[in-house]
SELO-906449 format. One line per 4 residues: number of its first residue (from 0); for each residue z, x, y of N, C-alpha, C. Coordinates in steps of 0.05 Angstrom, whole numbers, always signed. Layout:
! SELO-906449
NUM) Z/X/Y/Z/X/Y/Z/X/Y; ...
***
This chain:
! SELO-906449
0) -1647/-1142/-1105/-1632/-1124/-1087/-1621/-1099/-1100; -1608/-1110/-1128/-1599/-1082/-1132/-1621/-1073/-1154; -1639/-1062/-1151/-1659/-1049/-1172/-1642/-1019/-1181; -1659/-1006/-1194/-1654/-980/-1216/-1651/-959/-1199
4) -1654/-958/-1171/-1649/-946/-1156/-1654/-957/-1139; -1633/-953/-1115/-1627/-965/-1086/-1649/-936/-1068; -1670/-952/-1043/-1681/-941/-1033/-1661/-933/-1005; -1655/-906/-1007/-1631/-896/-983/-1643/-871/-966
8) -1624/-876/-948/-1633/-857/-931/-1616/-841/-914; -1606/-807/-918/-1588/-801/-915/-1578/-788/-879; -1571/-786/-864/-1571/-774/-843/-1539/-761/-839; -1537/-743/-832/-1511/-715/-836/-1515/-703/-805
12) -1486/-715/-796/-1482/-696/-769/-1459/-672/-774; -1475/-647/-774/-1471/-623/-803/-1442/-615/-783; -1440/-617/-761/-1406/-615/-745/-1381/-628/-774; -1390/-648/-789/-1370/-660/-802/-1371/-645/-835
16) -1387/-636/-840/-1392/-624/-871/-1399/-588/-875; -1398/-573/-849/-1409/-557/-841/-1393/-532/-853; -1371/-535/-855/-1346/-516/-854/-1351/-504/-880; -1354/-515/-903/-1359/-503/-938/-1386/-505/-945
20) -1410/-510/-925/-1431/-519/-933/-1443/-481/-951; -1460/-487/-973/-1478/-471/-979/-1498/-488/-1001; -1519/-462/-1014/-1543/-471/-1031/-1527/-489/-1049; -1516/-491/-1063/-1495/-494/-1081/-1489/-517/-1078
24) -1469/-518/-1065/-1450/-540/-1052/-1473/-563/-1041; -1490/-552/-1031/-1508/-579/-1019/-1522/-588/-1045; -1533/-572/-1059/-1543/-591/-1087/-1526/-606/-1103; -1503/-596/-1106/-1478/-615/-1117/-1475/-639/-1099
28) -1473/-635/-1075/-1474/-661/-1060/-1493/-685/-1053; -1523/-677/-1056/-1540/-688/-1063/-1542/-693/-1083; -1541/-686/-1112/-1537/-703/-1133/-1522/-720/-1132; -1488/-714/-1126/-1469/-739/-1127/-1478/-765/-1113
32) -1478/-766/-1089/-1503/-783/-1077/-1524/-797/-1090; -1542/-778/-1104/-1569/-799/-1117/-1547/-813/-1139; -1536/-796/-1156/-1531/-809/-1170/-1493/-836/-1175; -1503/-840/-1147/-1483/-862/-1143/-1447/-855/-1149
36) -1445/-828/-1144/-1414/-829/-1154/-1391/-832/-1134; -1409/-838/-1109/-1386/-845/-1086/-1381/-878/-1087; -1399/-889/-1098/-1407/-920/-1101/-1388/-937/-1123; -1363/-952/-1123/-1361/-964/-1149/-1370/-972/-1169
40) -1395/-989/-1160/-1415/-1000/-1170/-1435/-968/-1190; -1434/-944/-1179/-1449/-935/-1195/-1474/-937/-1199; -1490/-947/-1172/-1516/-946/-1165/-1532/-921/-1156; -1549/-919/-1171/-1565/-896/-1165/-1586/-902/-1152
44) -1593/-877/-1132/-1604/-877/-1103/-1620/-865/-1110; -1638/-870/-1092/-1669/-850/-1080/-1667/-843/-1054; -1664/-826/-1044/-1665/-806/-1015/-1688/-814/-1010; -1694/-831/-997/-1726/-827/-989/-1730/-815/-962
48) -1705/-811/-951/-1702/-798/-921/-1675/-781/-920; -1684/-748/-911/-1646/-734/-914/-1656/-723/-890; -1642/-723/-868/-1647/-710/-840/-1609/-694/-839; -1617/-679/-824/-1591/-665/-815/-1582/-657/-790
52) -1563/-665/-773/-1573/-652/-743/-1544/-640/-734; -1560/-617/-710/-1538/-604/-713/-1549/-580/-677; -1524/-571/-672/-1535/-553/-644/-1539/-528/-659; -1550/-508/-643/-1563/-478/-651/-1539/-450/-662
56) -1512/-461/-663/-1496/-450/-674/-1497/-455/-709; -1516/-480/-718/-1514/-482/-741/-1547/-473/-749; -1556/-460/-739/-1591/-457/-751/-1587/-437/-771; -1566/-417/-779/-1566/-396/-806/-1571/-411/-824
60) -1566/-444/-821/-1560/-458/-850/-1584/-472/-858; -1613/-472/-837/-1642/-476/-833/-1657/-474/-864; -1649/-453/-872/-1674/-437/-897/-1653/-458/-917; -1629/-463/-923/-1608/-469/-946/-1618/-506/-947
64) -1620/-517/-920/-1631/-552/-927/-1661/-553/-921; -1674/-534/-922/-1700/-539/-919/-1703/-538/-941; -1695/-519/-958/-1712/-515/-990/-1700/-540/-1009; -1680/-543/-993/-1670/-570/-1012/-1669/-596/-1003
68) -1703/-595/-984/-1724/-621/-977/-1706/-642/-950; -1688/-618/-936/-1675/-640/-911/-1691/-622/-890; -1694/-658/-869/-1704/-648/-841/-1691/-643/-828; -1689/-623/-816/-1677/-600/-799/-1673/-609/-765
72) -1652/-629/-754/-1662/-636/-729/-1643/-611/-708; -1657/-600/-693/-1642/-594/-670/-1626/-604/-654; -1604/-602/-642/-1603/-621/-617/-1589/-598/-601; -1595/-598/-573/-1590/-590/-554/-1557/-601/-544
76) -1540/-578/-532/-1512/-586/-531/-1501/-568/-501; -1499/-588/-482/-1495/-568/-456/-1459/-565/-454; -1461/-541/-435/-1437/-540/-432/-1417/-558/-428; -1389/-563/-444/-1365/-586/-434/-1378/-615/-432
80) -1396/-619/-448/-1409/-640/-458/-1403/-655/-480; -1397/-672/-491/-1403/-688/-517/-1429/-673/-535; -1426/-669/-554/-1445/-661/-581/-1463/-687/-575; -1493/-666/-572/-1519/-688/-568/-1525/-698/-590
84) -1518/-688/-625/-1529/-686/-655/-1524/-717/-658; -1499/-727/-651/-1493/-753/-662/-1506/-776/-652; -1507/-773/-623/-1529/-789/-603/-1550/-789/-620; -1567/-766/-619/-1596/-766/-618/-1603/-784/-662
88) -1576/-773/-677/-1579/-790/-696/-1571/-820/-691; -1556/-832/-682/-1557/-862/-676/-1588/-869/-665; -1597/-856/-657/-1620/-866/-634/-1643/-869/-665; -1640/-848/-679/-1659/-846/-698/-1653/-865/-725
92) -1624/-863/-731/-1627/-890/-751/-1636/-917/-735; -1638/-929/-720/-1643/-945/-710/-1667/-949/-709; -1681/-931/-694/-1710/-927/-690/-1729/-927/-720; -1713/-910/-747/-1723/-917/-771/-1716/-944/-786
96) -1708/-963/-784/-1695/-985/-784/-1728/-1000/-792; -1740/-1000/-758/-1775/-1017/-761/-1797/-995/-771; -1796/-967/-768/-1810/-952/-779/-1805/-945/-803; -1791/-950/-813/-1793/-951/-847/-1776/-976/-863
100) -1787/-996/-864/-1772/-1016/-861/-1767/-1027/-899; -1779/-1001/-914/-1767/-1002/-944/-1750/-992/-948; -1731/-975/-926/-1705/-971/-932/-1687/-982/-926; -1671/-997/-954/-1647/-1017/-958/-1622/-1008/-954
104) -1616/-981/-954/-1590/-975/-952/-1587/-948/-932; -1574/-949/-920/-1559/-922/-887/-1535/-905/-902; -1535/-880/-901/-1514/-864/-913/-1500/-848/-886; -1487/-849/-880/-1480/-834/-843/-1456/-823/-856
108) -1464/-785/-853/-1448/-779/-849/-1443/-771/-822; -1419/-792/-809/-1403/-782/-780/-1375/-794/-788; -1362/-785/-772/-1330/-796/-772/-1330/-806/-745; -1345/-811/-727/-1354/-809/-701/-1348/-845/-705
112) -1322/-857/-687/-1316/-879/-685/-1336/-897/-670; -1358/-882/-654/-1381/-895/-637/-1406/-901/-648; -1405/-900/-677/-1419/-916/-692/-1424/-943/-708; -1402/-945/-694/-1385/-975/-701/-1405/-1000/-689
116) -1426/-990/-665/-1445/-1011/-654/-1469/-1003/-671; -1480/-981/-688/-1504/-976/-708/-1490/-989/-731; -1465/-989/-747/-1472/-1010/-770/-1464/-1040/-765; -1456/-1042/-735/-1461/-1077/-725/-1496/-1081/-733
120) -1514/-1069/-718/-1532/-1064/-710/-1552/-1065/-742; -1543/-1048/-761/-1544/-1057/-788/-1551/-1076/-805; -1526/-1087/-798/-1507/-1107/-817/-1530/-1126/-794; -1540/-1129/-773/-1550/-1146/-771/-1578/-1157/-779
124) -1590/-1127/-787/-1614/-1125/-797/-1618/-1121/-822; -1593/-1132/-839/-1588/-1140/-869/-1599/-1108/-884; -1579/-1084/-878/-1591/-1062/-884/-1562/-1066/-896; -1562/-1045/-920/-1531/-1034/-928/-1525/-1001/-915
128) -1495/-998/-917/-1489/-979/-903/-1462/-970/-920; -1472/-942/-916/-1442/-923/-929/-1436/-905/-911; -1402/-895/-900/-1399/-879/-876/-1387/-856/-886; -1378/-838/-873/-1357/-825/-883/-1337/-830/-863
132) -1308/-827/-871/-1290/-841/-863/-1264/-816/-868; -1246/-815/-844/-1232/-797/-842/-1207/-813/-849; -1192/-813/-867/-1172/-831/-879/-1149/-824/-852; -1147/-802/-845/-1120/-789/-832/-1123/-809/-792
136) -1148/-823/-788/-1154/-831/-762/-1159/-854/-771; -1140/-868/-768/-1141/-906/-776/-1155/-912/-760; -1160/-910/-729/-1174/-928/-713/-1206/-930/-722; -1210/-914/-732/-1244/-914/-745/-1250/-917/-772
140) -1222/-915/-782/-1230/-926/-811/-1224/-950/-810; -1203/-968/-796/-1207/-993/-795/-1237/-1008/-787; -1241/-1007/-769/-1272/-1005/-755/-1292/-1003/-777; -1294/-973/-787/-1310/-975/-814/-1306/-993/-829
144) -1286/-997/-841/-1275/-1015/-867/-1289/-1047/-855; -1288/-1061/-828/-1302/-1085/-828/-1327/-1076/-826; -1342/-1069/-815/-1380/-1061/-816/-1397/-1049/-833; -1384/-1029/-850/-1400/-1016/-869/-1392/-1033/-904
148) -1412/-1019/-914/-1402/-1031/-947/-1397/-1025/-963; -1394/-988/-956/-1381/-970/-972/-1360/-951/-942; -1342/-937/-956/-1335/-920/-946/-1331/-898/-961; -1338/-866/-952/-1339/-851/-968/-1310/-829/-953
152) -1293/-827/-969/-1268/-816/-956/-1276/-784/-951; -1272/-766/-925/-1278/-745/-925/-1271/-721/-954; -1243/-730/-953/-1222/-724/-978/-1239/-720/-1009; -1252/-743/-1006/-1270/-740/-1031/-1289/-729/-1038
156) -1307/-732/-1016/-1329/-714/-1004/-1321/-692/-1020; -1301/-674/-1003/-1299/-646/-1001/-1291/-641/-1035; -1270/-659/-1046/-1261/-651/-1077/-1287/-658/-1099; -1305/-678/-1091/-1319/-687/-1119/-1345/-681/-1104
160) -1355/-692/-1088/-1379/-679/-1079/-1393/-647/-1078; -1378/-638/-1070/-1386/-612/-1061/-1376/-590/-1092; -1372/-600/-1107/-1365/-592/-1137/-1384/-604/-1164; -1389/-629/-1147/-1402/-651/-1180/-1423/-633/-1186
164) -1423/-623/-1219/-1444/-625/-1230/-1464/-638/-1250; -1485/-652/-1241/-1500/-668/-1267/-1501/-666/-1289; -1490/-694/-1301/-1496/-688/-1331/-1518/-676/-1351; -1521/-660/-1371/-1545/-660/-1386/-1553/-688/-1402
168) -1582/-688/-1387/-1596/-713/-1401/-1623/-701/-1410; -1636/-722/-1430/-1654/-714/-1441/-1665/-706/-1465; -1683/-680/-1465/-1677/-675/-1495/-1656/-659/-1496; -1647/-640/-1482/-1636/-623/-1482/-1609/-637/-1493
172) -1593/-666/-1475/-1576/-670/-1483/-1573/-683/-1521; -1608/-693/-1524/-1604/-702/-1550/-1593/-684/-1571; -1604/-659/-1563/-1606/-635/-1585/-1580/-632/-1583; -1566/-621/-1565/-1532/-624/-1566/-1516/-630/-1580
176) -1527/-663/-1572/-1499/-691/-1585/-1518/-684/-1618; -1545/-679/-1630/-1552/-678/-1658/-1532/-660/-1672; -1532/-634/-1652/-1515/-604/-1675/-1487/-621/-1674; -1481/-626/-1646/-1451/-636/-1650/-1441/-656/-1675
180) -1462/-678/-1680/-1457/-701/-1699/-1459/-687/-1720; -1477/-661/-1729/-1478/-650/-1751/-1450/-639/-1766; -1451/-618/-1743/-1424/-610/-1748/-1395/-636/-1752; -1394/-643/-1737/-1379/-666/-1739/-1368/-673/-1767
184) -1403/-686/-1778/-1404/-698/-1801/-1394/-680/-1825; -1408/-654/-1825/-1401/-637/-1847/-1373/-630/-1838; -1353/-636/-1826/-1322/-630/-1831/-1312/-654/-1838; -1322/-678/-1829/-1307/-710/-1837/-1319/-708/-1869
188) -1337/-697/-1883/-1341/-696/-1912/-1324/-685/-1926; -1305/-661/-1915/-1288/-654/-1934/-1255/-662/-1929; -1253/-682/-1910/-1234/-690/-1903/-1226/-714/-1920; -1202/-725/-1927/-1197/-743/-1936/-1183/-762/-1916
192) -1180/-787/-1920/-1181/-807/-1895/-1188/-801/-1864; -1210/-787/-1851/-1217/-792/-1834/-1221/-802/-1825; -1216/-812/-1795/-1224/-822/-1768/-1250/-826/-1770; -1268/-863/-1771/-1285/-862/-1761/-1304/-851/-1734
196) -1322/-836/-1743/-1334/-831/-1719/-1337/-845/-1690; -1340/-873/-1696/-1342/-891/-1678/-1311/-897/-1664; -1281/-891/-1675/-1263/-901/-1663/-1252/-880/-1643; -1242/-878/-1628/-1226/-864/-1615/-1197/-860/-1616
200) -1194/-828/-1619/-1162/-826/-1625/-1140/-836/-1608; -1144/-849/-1587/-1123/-857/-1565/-1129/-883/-1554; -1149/-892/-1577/-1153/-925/-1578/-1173/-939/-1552; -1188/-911/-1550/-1213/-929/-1528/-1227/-936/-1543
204) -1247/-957/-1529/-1263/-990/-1536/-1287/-954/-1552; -1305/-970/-1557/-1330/-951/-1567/-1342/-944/-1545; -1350/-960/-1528/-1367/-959/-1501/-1354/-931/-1482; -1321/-926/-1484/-1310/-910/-1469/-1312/-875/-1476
208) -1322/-877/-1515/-1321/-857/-1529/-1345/-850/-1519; -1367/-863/-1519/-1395/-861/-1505/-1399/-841/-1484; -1379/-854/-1472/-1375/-841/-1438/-1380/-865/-1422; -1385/-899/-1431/-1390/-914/-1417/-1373/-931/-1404
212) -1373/-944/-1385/-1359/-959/-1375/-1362/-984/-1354; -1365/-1009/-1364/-1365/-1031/-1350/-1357/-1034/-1321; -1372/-1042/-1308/-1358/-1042/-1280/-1339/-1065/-1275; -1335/-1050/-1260/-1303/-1064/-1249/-1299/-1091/-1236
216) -1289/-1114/-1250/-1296/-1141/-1247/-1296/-1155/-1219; -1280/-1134/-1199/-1271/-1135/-1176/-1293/-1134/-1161; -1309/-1117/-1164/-1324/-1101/-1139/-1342/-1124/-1126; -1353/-1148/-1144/-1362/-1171/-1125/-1340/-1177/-1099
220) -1316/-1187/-1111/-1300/-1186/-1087/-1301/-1174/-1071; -1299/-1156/-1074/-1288/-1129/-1045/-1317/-1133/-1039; -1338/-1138/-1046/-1370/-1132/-1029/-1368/-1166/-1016; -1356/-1189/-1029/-1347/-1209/-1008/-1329/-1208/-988
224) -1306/-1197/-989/-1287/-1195/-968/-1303/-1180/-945; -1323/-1159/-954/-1334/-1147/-933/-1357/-1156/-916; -1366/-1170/-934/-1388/-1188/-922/-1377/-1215/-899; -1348/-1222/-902/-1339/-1241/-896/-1324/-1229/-866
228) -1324/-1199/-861/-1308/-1193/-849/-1332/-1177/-825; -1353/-1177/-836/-1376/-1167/-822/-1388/-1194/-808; -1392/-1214/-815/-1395/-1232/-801/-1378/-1247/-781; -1355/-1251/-800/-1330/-1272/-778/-1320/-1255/-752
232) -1329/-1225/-752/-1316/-1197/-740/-1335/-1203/-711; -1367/-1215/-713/-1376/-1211/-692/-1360/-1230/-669; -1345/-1256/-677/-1343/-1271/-660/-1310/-1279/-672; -1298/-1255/-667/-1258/-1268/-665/-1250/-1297/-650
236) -1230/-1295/-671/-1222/-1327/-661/-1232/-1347/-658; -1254/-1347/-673/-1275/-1368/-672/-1284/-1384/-697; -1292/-1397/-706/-1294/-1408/-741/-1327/-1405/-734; -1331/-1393/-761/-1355/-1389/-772/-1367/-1408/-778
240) -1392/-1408/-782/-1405/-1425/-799/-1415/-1424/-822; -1409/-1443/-840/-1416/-1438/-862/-1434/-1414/-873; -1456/-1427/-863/-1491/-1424/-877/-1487/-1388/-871; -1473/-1384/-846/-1473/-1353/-837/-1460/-1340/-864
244) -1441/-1346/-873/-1424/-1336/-889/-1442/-1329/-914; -1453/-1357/-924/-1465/-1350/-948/-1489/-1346/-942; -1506/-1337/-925/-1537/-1320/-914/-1523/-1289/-929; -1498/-1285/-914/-1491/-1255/-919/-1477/-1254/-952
248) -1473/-1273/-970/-1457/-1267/-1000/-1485/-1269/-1016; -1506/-1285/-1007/-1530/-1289/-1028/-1535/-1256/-1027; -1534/-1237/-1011/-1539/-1206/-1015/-1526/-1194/-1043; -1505/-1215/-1046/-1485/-1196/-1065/-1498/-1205/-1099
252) -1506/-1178/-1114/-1518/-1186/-1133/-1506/-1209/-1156; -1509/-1223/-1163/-1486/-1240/-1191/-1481/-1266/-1173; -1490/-1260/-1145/-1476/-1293/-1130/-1495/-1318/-1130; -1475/-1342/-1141/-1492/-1361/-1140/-1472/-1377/-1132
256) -1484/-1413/-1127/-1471/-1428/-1113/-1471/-1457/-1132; -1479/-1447/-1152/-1476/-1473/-1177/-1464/-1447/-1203; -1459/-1463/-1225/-1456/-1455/-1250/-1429/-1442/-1255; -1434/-1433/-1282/-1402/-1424/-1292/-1391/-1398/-1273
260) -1406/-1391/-1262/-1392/-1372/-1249/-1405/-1366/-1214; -1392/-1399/-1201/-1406/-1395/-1184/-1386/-1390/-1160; -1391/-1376/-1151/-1379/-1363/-1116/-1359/-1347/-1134; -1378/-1323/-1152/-1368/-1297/-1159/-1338/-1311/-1181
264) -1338/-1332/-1188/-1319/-1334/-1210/-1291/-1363/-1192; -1300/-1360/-1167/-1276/-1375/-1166/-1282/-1408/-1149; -1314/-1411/-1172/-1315/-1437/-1171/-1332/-1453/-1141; -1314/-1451/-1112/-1339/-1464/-1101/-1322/-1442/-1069
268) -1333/-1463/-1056/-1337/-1439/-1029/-1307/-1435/-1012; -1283/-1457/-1022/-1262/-1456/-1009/-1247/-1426/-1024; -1251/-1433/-1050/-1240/-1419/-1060/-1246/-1385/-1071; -1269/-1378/-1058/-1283/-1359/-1051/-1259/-1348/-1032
272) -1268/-1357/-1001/-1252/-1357/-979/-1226/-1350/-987; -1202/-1364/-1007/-1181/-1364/-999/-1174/-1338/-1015; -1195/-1326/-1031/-1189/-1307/-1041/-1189/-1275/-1022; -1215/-1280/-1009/-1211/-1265/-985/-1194/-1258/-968
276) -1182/-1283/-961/-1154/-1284/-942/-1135/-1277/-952; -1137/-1279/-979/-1103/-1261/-987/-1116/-1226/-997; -1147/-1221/-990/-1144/-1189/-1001/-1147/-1180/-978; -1151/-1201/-953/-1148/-1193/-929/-1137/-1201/-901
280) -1105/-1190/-889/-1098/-1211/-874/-1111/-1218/-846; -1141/-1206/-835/-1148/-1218/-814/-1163/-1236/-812; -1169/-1246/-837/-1183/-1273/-842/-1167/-1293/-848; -1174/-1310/-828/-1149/-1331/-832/-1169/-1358/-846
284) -1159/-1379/-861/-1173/-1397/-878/-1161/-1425/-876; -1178/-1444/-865/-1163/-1470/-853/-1185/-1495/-888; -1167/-1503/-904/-1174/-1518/-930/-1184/-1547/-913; -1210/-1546/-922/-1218/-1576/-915/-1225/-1596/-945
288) -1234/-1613/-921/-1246/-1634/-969/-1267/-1631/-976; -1268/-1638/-1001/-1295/-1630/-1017/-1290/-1602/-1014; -1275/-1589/-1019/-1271/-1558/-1022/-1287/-1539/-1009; -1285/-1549/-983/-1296/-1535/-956/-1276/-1519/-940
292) -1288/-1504/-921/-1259/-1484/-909/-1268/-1477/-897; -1263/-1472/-869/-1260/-1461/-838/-1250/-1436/-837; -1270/-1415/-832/-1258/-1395/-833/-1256/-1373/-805; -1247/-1358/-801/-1237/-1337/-780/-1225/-1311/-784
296) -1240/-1296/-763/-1229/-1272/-766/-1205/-1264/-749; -1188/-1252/-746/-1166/-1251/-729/-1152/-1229/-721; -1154/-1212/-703/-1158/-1181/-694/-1128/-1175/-697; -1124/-1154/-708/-1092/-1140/-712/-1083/-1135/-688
300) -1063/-1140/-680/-1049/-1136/-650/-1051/-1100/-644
***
């Protein structure tokens, strides 16, 4: 599931990103994207699909996502009407769902709370999904936060996206870090007690001097709590069934159901659950024996 790149597929209702868009700004934002920096996890993507849609007040911006390989959708917008762009994209992730059915992961940018039945719709066709999410309108980021499996905060978007620039890799970056170590080296030669190269002056691990960094021990969890909350969510007040629960955690990479580290570290399936329930209070968790558990989702008043 999670290979060296996640096969994704981007769709932008340009009403929500439209305001600072240029040449610029959209290649910074498409890199951030491929290269996973809205993602915890730090999975890098393949666009295998970038569509854009939008009414005829945004066509100046035609020549700027065409050259930088997005499909260009029109949509028609009548007077004192609802915006047709968001419709006619629900209709179309869906519709690409069975017509391209190697794409594993949905990127939606809408803030549009009526998408909330496309990543039901999703999540039921074991697709992953990332939204963008307007932190300042709880009613849809709640909503988001149970159905999707990322959320991408507008807030962030606009500060790291529309700014990120790619690292140099390659040769280019080899030649770099070579003069730099050179140099380096010929001043730690005439120094007396120098700082190993390898340590860091403020006491980071080696991996951090790198620029590297371990992912974050958590993020299985939070990809279970959400998995747990995407299922128990279709049917409130109701106890799940097992097998449903774990159909939807076998997705999560590292999960197993034997061994030293099974149900993500905390041993067997109750205790999976009860970890959920305390990182989330609408799941409620009834302890049975043999370290079984009844679980439920339970709608905020």
């Amino acid at each position: 599931m999670w290979g060296s790149r996640l096969r994704s597929a981007l769709f932008i209702d340009f009403e929500n990103i439209g305001s600072r868009m240029s040449p610029a700004v959209l290649r910074a934002m498409t890199a951030w994207l491929e290269d996973g920096k809205f993602d915890e996890a730090g999975r890098k993507r393949r666009l295998v699909a970038k569509r854009v849609y939008w009414n005829s007040s945004a066509e100046k911006h035609r020549d700027t996502f065409e050259a930088a390989g997005y499909e260009v959708v029109l949509c028609e917008k009548f007077s004192a009407m609802k915006n047709g762009a968001d419709i006619r994209m629900a209709l179309d992730v869906l519709d690409s769902c069975w017509k391209t059915p190697g794409i594993r992961e949905y990127i939606l940018f809408t803030t549009d709370s009526d998408f909330v039945p496309v990543l039901q719709r999703l999540a039921e066709k074991r697709k992953l999904s990332a939204i963008l999410v307007n932190e300042a309108t709880m009613v849809s980021h709640t909503a988001f936060s149970i159905y999707a499996d990322l959320l991408v905060p507008v807030r962030e978007l606009m500060s790291q996206g529309f700014t990120y620039s790619r690292p140099e890799n390659g040769w280019l970056r080899s030649l770099v870090k070579s003069k730099a170590e050179s140099a380096s080296g010929a001043r730690a030669g005439s120094q007396a007690g120098a700082t190993p190269a390898s340590a860091s002056h403020n006491g980071a691990t080696a991996d951090e001097a790198k620029g590297k960094a371990a992912p974050p021990a958590l993020i299985p969890l939070a990809q279970a709590e959400r998995a747990v909350l995407r299922v128990a969510s279709r049917t409130p007040q109701k106890f799940v069934p097992r097998r449903e629960i774990e159909k939807e955690l076998q997705l999560i990479k590292g999960f197993r159901k034997a061994g030293p580290n099974a149900y993500l570290g905390k041993q067997h399936y109750q205790g999976l659950m009860l970890e959920v329930a305390r990182r989330n209070k609408r799941i409620k968790v009834q302890q049975g024996r043999n370290n079984s558990a009844s679980v439920m989702y339970v709608p905020e008043d």
